[in-house]
OpenMM code with the backbone's topology and positions (N, CA, C; nanometers):
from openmm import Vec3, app, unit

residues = "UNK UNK UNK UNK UNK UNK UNK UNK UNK UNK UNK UNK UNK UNK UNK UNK UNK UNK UNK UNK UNK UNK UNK UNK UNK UNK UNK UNK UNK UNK UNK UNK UNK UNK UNK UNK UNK UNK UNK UNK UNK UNK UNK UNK UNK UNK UNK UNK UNK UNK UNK UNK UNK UNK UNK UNK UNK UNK UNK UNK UNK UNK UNK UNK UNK UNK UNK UNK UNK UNK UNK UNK UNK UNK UNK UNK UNK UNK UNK UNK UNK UNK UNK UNK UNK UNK UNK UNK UNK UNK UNK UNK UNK UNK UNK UNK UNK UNK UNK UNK UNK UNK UNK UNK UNK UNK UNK UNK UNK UNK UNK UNK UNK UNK UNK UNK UNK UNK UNK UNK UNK UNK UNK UNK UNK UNK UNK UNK UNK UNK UNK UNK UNK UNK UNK UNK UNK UNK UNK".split()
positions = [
    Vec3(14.7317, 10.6031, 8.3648),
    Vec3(14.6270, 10.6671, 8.2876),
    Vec3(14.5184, 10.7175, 8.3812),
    Vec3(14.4588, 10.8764, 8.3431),
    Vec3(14.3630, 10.8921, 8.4111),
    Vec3(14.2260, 10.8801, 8.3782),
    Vec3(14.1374, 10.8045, 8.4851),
    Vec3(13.9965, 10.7287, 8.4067),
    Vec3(13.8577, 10.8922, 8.4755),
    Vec3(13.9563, 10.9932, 8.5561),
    Vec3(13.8683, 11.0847, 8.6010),
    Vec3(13.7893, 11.1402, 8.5232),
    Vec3(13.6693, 11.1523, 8.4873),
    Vec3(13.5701, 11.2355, 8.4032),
    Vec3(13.6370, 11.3437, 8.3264),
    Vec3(13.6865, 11.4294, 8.2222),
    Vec3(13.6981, 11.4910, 8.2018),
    Vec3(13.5961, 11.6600, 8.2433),
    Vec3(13.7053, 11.7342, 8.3190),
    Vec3(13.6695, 11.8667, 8.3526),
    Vec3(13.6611, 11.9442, 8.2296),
    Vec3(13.5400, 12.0919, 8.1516),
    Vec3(13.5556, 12.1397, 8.0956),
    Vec3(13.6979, 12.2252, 8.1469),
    Vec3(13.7787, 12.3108, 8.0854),
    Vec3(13.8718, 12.4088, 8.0930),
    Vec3(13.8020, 12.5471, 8.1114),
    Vec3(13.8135, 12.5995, 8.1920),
    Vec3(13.8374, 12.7429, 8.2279),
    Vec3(13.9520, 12.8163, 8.2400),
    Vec3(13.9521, 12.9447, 8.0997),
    Vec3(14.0005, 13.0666, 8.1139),
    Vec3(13.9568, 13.1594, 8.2025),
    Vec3(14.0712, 13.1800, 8.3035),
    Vec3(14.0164, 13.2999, 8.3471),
    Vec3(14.1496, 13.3990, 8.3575),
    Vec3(14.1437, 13.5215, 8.3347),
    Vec3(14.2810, 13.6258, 8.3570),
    Vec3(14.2379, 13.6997, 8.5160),
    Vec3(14.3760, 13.7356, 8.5534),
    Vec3(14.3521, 13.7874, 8.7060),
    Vec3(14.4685, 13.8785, 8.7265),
    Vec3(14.4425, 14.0223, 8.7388),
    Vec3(14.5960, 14.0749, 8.7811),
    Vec3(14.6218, 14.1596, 8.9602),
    Vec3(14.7583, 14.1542, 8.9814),
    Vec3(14.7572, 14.1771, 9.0948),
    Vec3(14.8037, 14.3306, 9.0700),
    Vec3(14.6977, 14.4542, 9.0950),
    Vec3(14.7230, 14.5456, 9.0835),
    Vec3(14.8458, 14.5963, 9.2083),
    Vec3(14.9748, 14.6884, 9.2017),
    Vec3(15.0581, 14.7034, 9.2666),
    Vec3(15.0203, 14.8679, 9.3167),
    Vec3(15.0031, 14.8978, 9.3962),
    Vec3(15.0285, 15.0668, 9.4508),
    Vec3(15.1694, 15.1244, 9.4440),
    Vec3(15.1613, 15.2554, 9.4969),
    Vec3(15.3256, 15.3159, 9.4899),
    Vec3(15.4110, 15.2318, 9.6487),
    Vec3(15.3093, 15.1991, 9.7194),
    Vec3(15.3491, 15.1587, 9.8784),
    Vec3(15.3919, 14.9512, 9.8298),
    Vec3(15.3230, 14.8945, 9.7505),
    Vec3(15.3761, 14.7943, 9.7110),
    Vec3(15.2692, 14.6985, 9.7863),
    Vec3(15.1622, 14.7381, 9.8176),
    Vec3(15.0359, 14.6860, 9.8515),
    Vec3(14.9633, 14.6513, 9.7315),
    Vec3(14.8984, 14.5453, 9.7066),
    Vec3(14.8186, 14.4525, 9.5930),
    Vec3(14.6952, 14.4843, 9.6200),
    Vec3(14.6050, 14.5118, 9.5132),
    Vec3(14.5006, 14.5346, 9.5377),
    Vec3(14.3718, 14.3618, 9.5307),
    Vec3(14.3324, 14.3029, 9.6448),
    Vec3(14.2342, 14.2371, 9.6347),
    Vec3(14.0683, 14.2786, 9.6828),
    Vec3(13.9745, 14.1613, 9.6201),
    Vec3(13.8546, 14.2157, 9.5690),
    Vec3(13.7209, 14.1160, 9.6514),
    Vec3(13.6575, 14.1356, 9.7182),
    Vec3(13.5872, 14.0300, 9.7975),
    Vec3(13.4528, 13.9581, 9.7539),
    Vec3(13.4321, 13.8858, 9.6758),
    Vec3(13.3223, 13.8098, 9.6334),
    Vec3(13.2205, 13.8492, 9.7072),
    Vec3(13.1116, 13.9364, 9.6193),
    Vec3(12.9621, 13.9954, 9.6500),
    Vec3(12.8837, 13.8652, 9.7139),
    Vec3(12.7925, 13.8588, 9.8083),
    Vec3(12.6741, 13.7822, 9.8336),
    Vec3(12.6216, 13.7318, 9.6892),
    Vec3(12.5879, 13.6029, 9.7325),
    Vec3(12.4714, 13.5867, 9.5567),
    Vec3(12.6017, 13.5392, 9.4805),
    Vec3(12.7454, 13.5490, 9.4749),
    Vec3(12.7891, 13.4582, 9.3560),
    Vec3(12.8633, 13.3788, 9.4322),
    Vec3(12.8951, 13.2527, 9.3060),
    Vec3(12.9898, 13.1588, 9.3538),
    Vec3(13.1181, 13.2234, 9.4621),
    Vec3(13.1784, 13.1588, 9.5530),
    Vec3(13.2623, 13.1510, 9.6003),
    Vec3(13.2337, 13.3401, 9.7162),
    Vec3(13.1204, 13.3337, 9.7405),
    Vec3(13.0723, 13.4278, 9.8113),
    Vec3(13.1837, 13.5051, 9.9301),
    Vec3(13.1794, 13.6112, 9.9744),
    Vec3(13.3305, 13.6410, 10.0654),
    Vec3(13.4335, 13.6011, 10.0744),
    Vec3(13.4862, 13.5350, 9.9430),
    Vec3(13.6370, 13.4945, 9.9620),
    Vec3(13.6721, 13.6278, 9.8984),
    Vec3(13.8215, 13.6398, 9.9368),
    Vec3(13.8546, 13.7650, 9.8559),
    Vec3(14.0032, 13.7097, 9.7601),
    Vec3(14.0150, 13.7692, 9.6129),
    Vec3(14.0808, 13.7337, 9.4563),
    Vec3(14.1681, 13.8325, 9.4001),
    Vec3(14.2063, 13.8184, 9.3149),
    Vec3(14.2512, 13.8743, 9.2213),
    Vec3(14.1605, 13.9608, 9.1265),
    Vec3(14.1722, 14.0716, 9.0878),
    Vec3(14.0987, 14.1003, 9.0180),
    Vec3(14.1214, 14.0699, 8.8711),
    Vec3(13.9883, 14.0350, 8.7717),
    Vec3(13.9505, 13.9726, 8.6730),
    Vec3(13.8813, 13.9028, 8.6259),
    Vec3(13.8782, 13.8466, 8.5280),
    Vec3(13.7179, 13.7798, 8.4552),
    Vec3(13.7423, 13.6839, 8.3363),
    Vec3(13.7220, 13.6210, 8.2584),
    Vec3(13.6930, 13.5821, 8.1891),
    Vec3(13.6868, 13.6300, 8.0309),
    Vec3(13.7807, 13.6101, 7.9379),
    Vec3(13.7539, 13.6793, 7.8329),
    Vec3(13.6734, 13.6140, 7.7034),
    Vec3(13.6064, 13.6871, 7.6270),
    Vec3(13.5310, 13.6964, 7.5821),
    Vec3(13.6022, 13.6120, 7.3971),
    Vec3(13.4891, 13.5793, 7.3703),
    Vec3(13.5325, 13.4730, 7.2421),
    Vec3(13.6073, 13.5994, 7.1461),
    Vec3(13.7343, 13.5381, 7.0931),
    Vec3(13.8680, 13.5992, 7.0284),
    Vec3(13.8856, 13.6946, 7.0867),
    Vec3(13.8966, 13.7094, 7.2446),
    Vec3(13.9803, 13.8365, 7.2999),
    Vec3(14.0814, 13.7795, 7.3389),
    Vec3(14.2238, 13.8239, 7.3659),
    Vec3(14.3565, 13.8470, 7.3982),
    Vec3(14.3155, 13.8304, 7.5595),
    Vec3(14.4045, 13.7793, 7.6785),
    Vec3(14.4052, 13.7934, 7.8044),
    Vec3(14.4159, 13.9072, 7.8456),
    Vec3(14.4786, 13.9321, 7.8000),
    Vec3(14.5595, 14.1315, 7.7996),
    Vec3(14.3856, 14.2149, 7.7926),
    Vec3(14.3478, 14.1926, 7.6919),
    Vec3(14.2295, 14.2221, 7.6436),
    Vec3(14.1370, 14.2625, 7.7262),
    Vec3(14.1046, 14.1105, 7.8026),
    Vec3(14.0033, 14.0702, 7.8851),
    Vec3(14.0408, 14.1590, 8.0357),
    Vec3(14.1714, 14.1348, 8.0228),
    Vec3(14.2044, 14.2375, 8.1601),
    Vec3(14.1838, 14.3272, 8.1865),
    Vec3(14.2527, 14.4054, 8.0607),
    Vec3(14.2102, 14.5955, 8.0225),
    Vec3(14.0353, 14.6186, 8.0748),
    Vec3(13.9569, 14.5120, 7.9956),
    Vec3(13.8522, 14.5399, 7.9878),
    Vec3(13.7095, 14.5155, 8.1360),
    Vec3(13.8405, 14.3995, 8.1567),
    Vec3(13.7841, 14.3801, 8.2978),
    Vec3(13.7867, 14.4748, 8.4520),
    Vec3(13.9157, 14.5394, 8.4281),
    Vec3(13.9130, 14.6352, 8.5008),
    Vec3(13.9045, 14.7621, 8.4891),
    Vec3(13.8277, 14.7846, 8.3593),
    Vec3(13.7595, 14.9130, 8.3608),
    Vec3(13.6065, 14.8831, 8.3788),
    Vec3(13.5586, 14.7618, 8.4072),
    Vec3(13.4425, 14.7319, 8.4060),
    Vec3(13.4335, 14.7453, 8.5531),
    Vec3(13.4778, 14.6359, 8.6249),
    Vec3(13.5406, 14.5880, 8.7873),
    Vec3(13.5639, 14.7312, 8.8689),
    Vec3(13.6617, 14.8101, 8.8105),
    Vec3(13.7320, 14.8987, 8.9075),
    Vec3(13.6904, 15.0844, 8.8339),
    Vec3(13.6500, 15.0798, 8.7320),
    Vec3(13.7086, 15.2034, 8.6635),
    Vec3(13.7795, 15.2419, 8.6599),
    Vec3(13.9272, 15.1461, 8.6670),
    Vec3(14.0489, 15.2229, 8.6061),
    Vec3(14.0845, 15.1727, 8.4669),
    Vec3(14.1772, 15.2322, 8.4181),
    Vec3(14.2851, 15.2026, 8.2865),
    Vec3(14.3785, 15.2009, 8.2798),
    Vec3(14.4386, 15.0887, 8.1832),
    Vec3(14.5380, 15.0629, 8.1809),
    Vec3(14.5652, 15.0019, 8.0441),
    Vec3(14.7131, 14.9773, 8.0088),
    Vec3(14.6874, 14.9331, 7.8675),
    Vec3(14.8218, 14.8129, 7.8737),
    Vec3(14.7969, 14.7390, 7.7371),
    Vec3(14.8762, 14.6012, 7.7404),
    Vec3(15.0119, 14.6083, 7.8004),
    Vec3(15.0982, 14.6998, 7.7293),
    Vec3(15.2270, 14.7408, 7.7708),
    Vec3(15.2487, 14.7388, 7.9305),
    Vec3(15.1616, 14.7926, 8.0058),
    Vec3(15.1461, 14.7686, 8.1227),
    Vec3(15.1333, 14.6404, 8.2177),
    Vec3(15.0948, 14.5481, 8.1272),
    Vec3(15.0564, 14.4480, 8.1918),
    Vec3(15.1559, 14.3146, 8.1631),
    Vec3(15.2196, 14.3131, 8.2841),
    Vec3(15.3329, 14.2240, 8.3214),
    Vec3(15.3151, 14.0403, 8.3387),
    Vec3(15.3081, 13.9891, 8.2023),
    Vec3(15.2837, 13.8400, 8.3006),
    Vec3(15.3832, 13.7878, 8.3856),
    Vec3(15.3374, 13.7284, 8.5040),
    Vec3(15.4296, 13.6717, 8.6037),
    Vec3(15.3819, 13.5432, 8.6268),
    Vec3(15.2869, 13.4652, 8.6866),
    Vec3(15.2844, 13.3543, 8.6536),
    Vec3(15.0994, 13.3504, 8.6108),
    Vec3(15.1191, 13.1781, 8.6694),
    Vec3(14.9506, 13.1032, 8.6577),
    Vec3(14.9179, 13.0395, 8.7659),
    Vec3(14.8245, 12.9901, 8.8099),
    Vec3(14.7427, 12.8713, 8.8413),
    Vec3(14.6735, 12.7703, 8.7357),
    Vec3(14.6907, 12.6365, 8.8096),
    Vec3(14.6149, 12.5792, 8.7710),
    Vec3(14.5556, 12.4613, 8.8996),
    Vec3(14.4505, 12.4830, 8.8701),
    Vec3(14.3360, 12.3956, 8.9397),
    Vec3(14.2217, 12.3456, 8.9286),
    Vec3(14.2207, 12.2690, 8.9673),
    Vec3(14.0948, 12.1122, 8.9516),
    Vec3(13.9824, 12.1679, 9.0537),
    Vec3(13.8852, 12.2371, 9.0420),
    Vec3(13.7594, 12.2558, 9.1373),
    Vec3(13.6458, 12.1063, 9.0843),
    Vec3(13.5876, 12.1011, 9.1453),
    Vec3(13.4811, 11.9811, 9.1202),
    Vec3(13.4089, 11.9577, 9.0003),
    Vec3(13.3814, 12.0488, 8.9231),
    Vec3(13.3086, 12.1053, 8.8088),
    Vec3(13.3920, 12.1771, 8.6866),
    Vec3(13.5067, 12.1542, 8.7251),
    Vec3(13.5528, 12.2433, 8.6047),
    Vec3(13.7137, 12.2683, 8.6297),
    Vec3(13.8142, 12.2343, 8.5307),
    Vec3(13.9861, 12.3122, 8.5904),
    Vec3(13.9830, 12.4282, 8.5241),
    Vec3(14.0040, 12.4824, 8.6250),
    Vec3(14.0756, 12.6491, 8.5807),
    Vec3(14.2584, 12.6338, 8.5721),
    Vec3(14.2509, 12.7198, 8.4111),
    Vec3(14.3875, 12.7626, 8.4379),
    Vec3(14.3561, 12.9346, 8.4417),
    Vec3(14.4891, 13.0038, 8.5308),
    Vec3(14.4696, 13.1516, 8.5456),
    Vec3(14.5939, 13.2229, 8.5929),
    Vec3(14.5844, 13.2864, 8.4521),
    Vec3(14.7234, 13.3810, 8.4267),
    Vec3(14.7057, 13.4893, 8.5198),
    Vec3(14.8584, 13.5119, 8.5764),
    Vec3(14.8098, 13.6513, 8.6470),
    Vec3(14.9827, 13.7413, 8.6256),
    Vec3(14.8801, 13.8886, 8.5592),
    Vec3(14.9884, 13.9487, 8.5591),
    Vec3(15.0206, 14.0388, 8.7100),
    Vec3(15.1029, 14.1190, 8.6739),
    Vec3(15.1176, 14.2468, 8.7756),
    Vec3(15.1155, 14.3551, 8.6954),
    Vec3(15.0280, 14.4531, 8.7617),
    Vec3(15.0019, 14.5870, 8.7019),
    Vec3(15.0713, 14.6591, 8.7796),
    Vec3(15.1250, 14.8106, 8.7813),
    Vec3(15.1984, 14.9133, 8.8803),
    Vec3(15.1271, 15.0086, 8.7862),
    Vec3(15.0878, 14.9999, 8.6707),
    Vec3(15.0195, 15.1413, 8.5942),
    Vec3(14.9680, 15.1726, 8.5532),
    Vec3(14.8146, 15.2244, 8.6192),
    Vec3(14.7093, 15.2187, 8.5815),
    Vec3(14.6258, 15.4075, 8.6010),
    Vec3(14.5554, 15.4071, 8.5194),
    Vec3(14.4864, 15.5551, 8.5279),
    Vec3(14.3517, 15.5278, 8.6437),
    Vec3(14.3238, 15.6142, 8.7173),
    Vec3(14.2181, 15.6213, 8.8102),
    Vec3(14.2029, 15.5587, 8.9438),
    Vec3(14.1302, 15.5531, 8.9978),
    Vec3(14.1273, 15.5236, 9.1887),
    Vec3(14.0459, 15.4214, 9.1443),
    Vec3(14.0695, 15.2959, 9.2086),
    Vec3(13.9653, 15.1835, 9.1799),
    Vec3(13.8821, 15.1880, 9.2826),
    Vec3(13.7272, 15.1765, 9.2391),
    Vec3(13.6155, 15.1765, 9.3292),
    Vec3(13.5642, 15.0601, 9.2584),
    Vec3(13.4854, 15.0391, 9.3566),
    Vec3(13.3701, 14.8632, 9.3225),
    Vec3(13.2988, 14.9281, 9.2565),
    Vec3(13.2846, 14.8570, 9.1113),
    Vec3(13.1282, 14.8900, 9.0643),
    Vec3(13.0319, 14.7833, 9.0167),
    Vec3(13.1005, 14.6169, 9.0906),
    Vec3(13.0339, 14.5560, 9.0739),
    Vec3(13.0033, 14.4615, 9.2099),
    Vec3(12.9826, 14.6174, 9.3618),
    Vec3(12.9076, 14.5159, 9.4696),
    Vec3(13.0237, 14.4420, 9.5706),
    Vec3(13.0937, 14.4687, 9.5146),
    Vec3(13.2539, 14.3615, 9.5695),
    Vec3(13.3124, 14.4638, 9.6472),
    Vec3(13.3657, 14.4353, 9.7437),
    Vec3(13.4934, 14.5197, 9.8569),
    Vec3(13.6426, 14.5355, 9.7760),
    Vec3(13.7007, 14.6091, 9.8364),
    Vec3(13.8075, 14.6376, 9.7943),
    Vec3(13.9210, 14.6786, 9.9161),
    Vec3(14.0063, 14.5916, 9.8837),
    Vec3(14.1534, 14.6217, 10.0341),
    Vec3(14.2322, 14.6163, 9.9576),
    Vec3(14.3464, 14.7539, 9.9776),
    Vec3(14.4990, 14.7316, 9.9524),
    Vec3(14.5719, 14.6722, 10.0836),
    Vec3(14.6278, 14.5446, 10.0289),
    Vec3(14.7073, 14.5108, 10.1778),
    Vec3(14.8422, 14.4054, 10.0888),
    Vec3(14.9220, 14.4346, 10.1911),
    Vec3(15.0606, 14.3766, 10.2132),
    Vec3(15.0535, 14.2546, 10.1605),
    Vec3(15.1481, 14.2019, 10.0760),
    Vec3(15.2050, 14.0774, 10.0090),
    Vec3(15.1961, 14.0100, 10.1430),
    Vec3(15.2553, 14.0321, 10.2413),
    Vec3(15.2720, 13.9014, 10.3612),
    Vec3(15.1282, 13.9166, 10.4680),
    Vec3(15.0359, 14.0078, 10.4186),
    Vec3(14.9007, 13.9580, 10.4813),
    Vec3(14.8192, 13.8917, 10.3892),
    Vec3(14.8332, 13.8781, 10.2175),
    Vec3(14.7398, 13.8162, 10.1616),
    Vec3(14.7252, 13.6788, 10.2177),
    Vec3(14.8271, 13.5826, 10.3042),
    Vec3(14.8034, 13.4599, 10.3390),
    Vec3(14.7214, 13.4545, 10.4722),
    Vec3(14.6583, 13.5895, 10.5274),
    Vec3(14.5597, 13.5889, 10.6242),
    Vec3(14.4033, 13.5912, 10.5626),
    Vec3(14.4063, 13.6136, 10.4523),
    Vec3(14.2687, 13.6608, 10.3540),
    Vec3(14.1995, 13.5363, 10.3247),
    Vec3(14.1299, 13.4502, 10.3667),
    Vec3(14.0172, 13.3408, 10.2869),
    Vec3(14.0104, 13.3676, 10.1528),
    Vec3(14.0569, 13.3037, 10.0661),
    Vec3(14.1002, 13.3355, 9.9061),
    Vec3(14.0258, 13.1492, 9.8440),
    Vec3(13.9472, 13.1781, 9.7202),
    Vec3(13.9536, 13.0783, 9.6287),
    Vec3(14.0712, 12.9685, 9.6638),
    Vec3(14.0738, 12.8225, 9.6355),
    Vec3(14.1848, 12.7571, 9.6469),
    Vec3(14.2995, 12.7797, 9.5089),
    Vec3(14.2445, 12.8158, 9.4235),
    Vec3(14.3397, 12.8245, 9.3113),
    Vec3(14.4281, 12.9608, 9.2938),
    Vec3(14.3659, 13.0978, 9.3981),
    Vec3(14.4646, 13.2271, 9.4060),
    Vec3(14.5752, 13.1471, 9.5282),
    Vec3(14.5121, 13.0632, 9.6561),
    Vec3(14.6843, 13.0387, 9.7217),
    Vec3(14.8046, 13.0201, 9.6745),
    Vec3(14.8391, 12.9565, 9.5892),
    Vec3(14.9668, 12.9175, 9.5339),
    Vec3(14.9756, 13.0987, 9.4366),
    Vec3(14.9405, 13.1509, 9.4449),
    Vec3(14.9665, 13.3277, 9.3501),
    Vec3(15.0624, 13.4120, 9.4774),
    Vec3(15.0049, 13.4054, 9.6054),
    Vec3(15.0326, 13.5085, 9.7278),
    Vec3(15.1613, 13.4578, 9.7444),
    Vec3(15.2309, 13.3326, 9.7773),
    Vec3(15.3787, 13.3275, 9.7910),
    Vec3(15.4241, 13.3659, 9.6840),
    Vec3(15.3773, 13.3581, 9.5851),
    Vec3(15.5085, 13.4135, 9.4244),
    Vec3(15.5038, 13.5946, 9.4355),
    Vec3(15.3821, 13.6347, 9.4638),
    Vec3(15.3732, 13.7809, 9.5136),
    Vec3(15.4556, 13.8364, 9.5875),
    Vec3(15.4425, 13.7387, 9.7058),
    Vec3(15.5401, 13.7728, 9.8420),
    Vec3(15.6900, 13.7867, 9.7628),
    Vec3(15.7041, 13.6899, 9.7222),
    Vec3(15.8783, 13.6745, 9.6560),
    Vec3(15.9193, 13.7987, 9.5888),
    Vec3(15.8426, 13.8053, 9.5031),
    Vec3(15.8136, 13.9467, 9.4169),
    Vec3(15.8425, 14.0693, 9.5020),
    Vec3(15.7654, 14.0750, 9.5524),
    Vec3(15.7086, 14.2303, 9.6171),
    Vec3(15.8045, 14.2473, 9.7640),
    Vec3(15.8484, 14.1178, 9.8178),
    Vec3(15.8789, 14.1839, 9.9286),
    Vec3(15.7732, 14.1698, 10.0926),
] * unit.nanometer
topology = app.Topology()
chain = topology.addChain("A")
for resn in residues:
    res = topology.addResidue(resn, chain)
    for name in ("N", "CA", "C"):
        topology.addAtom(name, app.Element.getBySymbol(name[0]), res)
């Protein structure tokens, strides 16, 4: 039995946008928030009775200014992890089809790079276990 404090649960959705070259698009934590220069998945948090799908669409027209719609959006796996304050679980799909050029519009960097360099990137502890299932994936 576990006597550990109970962690609230965190939703969060995260997708690994795909290019035509098969490069993933990751996103580098602005100065000023949690988990400052690590670089993620892009996504957020959805909003009371939204769909993940939802939160995604909406997150990355917020995040990136692109579009994209549910049909598009591929679940492949999750995380789950225990941070000090809170477990996150976090779905992550794969996107390949999306409308527009993603630019930061919220302060954050942006790199397309190779499935077998995301394990050079300082990433959150709960995106590591995402980059080998990518790698498998993608190649």
């Amino acid at each position: 039995m576990n006597t550990a404090p109970a962690r609230p649960l965190v939703l969060v959705v995260a997708c690994a946008l795909v290019d035509g070259d098969g490069r993933v698009l990751v996103t580098r934590r602005p100065p000023g928030r949690p988990m400052a220069g690590l670089w993620e998945f892009p996504g957020g948090k959805p909003e009371p009775g939204e769909t993940p799908e939802a939160a995604l669409i909406r997150e990355l027209e917020e995040e990136l200014g692109i579009r994209t719609h549910a049909r598009c959006l591929a679940p492949f796996t999750f995380a789950s992890h225990a941070y000090p304050d809170f477990h996150l679980l976090m779905p992550l799909y794969v996107c390949r089809v999306f409308d527009g050029i993603p630019r930061p519009r919220e302060g954050q960097e942006l790199r397309w790079v190779r499935p077998r360099e995301l394990t050079r990137l300082p990433m959150p502890a709960a995106d590591r276990p995402l980059v080998a299932m990518l790698r498998d994936l993608l190649g």
